[in-house]
One Martini backbone bead per residue (centre of mass of N, CA, C, O) as a GRO file, in nm:
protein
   65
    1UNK     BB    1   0.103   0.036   0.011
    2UNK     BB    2   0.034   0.406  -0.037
    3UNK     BB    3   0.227   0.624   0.200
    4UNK     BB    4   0.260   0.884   0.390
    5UNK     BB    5   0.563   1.013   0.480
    6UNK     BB    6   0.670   1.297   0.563
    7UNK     BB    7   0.531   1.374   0.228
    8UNK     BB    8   0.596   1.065   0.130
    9UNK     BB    9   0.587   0.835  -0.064
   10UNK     BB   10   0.529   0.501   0.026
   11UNK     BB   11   0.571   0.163   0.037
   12UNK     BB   12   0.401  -0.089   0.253
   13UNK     BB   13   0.340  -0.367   0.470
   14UNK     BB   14   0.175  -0.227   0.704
   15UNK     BB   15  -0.131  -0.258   0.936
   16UNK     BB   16   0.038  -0.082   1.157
   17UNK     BB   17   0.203   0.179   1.359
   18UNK     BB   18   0.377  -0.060   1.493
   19UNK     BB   19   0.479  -0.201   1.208
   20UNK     BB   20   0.617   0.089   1.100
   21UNK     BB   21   0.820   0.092   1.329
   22UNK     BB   22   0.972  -0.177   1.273
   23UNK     BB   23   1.011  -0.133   0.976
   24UNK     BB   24   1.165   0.161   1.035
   25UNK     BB   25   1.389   0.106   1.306
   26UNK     BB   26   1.261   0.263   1.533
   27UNK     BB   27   1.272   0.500   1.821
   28UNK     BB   28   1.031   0.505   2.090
   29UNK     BB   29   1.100   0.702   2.311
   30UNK     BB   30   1.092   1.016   2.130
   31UNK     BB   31   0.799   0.932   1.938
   32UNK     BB   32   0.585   1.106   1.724
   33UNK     BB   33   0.250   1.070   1.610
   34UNK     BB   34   0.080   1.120   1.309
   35UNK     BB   35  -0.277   1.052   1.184
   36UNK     BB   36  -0.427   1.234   0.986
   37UNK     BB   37  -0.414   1.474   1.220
   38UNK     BB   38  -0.328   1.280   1.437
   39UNK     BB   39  -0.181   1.206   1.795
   40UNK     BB   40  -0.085   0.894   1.861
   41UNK     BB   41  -0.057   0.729   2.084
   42UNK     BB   42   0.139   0.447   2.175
   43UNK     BB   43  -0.103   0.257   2.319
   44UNK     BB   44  -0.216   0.275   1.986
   45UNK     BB   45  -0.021   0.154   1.734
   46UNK     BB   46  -0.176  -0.137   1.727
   47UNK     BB   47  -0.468  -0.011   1.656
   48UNK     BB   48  -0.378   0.119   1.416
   49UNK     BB   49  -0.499   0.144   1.094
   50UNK     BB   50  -0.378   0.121   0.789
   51UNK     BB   51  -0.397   0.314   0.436
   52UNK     BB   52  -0.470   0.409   0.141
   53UNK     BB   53  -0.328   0.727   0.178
   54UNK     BB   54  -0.216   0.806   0.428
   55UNK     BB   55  -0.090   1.007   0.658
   56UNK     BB   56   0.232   1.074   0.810
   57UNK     BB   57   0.399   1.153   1.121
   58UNK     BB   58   0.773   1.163   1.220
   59UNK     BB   59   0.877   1.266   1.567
   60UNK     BB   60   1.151   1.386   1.703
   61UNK     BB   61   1.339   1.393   2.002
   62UNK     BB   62   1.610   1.600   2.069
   63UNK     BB   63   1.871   1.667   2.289
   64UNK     BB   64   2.045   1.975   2.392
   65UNK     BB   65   2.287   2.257   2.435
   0.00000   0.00000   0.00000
């Protein structure tokens, strides 16, 4: 299937944020899911079903000085 991420169309073939988030060897510690313009909190990303056409962000959070 074919989703945005962060703008970029790629083909996926996750079915689940929490999927897309393994396939994309993502760490979830500092990571931010948005989903259709709404953003899921990380408790839900396993219950999320990804379809054709969806729209991700993926916003990490990094600290420095």
């Amino acid at each position: 299937m074919q989703i945005h991420i962060n703008g970029k169309a790629e083909e996926s073939v996750a079915e689940t944020i929490a999927e897309l988030i393994s396939e994309r060897k993502l760490a979830t510690k500092s990571l931010v899911v948005e989903h259709n313009r709404t953003i899921v909190k990380q408790a839900r990303w396993a219950e999320v079903q990804l379809h054709d056409g969806d729209k991700i962000e993926l916003l990490s959070f990094v600290g420095g000085g």
